[in-house]
N, C-alpha and C positions, 0 to 999 in steps of 0.2 A: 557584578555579573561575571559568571565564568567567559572568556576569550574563548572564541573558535577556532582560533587558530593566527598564524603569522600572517608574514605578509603574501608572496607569491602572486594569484590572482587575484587580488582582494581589491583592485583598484577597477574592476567591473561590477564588486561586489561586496560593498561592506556587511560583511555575514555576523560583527554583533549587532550594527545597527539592525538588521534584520530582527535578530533575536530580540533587543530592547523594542523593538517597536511592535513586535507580535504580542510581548506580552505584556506589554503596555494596554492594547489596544482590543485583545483577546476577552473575550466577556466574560465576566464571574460566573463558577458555577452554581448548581441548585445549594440552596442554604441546608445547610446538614447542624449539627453542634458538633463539638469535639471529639464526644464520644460516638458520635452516630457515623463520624468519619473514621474512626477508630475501628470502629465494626467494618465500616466497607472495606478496609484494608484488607483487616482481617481476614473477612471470608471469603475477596478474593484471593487471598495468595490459599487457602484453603481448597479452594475451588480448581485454579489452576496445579495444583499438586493431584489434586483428585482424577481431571481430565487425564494427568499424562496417561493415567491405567486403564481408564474408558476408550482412550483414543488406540493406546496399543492393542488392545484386547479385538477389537472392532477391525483395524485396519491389517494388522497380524503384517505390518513392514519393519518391525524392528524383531528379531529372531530372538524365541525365549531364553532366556538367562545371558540375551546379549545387555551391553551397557553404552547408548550411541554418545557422542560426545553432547558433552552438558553446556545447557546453557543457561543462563539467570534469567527470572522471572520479575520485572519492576513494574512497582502499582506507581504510577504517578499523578502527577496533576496537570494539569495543561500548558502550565510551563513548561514541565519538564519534556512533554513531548514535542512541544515547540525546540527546547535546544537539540532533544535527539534525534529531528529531523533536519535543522540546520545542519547540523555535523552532518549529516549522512547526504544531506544535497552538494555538500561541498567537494567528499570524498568522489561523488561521481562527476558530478561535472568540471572540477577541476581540468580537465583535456579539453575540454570545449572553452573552457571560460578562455584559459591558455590560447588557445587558437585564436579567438574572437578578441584578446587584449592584442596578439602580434595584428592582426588586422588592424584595430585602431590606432597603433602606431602606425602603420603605413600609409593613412589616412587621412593628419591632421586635422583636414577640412570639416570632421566630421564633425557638422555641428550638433544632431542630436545628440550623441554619446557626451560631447563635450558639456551641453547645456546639464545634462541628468545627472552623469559621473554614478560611480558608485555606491555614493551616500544616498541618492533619490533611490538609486535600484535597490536598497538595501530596506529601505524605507516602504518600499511598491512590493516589495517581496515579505516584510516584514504585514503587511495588511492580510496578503492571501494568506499567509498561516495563523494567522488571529482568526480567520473565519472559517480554515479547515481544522484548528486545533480544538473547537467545542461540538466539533461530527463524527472525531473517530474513537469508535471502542475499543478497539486492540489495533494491534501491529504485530509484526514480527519482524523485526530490523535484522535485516542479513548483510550488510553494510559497513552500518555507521561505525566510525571508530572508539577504542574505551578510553572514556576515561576516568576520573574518580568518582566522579557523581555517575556516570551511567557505564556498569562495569559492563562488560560481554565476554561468552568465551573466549576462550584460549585458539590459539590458531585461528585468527578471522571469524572465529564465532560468532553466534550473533546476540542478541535480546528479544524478549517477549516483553510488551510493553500493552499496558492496559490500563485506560484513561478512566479512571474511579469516577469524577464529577460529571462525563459524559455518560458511563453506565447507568450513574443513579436520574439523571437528567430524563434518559431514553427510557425506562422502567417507571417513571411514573409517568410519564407523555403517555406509553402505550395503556397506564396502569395494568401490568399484567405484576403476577408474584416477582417482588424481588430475589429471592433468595434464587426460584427456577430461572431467572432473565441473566441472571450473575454468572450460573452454573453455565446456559446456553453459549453465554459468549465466549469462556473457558474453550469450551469445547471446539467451536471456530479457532479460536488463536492456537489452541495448544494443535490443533492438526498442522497446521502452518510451521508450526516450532519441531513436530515429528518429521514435517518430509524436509526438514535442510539437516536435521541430524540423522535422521535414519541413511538419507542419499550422500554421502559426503562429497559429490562431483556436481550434483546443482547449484551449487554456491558461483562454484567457479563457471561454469557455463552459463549462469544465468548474469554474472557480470560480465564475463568476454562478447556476450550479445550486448549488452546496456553500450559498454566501450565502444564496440562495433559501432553501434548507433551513430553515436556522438563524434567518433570522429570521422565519419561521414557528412557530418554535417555543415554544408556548405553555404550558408544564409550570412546574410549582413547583420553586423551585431545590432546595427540602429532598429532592425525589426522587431528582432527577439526581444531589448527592451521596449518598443513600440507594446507590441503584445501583451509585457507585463503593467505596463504604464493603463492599457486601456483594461484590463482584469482590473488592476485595483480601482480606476474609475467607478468600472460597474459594481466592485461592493461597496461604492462610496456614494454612488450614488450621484455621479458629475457626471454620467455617461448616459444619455439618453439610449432605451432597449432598441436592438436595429425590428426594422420593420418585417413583419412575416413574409417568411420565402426569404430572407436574406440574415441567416444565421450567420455569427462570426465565425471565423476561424478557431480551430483550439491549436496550440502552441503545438503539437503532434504535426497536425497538419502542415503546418508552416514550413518543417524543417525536413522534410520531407524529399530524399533524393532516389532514383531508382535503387540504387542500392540499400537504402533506408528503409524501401517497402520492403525490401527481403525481409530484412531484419526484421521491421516491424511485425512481418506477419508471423516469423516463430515467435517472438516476445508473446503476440498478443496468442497467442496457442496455450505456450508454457502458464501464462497469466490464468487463462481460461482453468487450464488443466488444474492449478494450484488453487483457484479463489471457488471450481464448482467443487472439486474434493474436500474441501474444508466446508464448503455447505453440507455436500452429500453426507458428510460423516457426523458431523452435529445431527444432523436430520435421524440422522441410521439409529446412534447413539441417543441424541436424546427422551424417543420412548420408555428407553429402561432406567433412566435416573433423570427425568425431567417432567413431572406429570403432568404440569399445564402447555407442553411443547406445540401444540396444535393450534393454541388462542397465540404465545407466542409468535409462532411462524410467522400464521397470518395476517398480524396484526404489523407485524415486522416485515414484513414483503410488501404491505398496503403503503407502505411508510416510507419505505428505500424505492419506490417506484415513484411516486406524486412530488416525493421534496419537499421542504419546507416551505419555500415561496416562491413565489418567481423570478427574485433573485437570486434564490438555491437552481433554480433550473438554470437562468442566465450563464452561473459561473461555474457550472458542472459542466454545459456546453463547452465556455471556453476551456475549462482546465481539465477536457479529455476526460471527465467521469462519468459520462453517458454508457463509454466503452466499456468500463469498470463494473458499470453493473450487466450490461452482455454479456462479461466475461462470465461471471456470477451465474444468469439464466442457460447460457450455453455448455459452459463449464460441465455443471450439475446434471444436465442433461448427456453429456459425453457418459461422464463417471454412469448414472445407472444404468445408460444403455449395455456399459460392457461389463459393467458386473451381472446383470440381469443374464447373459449371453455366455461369459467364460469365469464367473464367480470374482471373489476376492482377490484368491491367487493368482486368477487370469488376469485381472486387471492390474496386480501391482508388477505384472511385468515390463508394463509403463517406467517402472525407476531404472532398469536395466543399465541404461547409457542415455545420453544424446539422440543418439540413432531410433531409439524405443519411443521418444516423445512425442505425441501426436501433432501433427500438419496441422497449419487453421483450415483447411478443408475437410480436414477428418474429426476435428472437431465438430463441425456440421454432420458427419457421414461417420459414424462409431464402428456402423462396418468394414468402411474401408480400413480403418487401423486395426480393428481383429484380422480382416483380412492380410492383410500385412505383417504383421508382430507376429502372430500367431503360424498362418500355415509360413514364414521362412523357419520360425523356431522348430517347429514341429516337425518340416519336413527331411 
């Protein structure tokens, strides 16, 4: 097993146990043969090469005969997005974890951290990504760090990462056309991969917000593993469902200081902005090279709404993915209100700066951000 790293934080957080126990534990995916997995490779990485020129073409934020910086496109398998999310959790909380280890130093008495230590949390952490690794179809890691197994660009660049065996998994659940369902998700992820290269300043403000966050974060570490300890219960099944009208807590909510809401509520803007334009543009796009788009949508909308069980509803509560798909419904809604009103052009003047990015109330109100963006530019 590749190492995630030294030591440092690692004694709140054993990040291979994490890893050895996600994909230890992580479920097999759809039975394919060798060659039939051969092909899914295939014509995804076919797929996302195709998308980049649908999504330029559509979006018109990368300026013609410009070249934004590249990034590598990886088919994996649900290991492999288990290790590319370990790395990339570590790289961000590293300043939290640091914070919350000088605390339990100060504390010896702490008997829950003491009882749990590292290796339990590592273990508790290693469960939630066994049970997020077989739901996600793409990514776009803007993060994590390279290394041999999972290259990225140059300069802090990132990866596009697309989970083959949950593709094929979700394509024959909906039974809709594989080859269109393959193509659709292409076109989701690779918008994701055009706005961190087209924008070269979102990277870095949408981390100095992340940092923001976290080192604002003012909680007792026995909570935070509290928290995690009772998520893996509930996908384990040791945890009796709390009773109606008394939802748990998600791990967002917990950590939660006035200066936190700030933040949190550009995060959840920038989120909105990023996950409804990656719908909106699949959507746009897929009529002209997706023919069955419309049975997919729907069928995929019916699907990312209900969850799989009610343990998918359970642990999406806790682990803040309720919000994930608002951002999604809201989002999408932003995006065609203002194209609808000031066109393509008008709306990619959203990448501008910082300053251009819409409020989370203007995400609610698309006029007040034309109203804004627009008449100070214009006038």
């Amino acid at each position: 097993m590749t190492s995630i790293g030294g030591a440092g934080t690692s004694g709140m957080v054993d990040w291979n146990l994490a890893v050895a126990t996600a994909t230890r534990l992580v479920r097999p995916g759809p039975e394919v043969s060798r060659d039939e997995a051969r092909e899914v490779v295939a014509e995804l990485r076919r797929h996302a090469k195709a998308s980049e020129e649908h999504v330029r073409a559509f979006t018109r934020m990368i300026p013609e005969g410009a070249e934004p910086h590249d990034t590598p496109v990886l088919v994996v398998d649900r290991a492999g997005w288990i290790k590319a999310n370990v790395a990339g959790f570590r790289e961000l909380l590293t300043p939290l974890l640091g914070k919350m280890q000088d605390r339990r130093a100060a504390t010896p008495g702490n008997a829950v951290i003491g009882a749990l230590g590292g290796k339990v949390t590592g273990v508790e952490l290693g469960m939630l990504l066994s049970f997020l690794a077989s739901r996600i179809l793409g990514q776009y890691e803007t993060f994590a760090p390279v290394t041999r197994e999972l290259p990225g660009g140059g300069e802090g660049g990132g990866r596009l990462l697309l989970v083959a065996p949950n593709i094929v998994h979700v394509e024959r659940e909906l039974d809709v056309s594989p080859h269109d369902f393959r193509l659709w998700v292409c076109l989701h992820e690779e918008t994701h991969r055009t706005q961190f290269t087209a924008v070269p300043w979102l990277r870095d403000h949408l981390q100095g917000e992340i940092q923001s966050f976290l080192s604002a974060t003012d909680v007792d570490p026995g909570t935070v593993v509290e928290r995690l300890r009772e998520a893996a219960q509930t996908l384990a099944g040791g945890r009796p469902e709390a009773e109606e009208g008394e939802p748990s807590p998600s791990f967002v909510e917990l950590v939660q200081t006035p200066e936190q809401r700030e933040i949190l509520g550009r995060l959840t803007a920038v989120m909105s902005l990023l996950e409804g334009h990656a719908d909106y543009v699949m959507d746009g796009v897929g009529p002209q090279v997706v023919p069955s788009v419309a049975e997919i949508r729907e069928k995929f909308k019916e699907r990312r709404a209900r969850g799989a069980s009610r343990l998918d509803l359970a642990l999406r509560k806790l682990l803040g993915l309720d919000a994930k798909l608002r951002q999604y419904r809201d989002g999408e809604r932003f995006v065609r209100a203002v194209v609808d009103q000031v066109g393509m052009d008008g709306f990619n003047r959203v990448w501008t700066s910082p300053n251009t990015l819409p409020t989370k109330s203007e995400i609610a109100a698309p006029a007040d951000w034309i109203a804004r963006v627009h008449r100070k530019a214009d006038s």
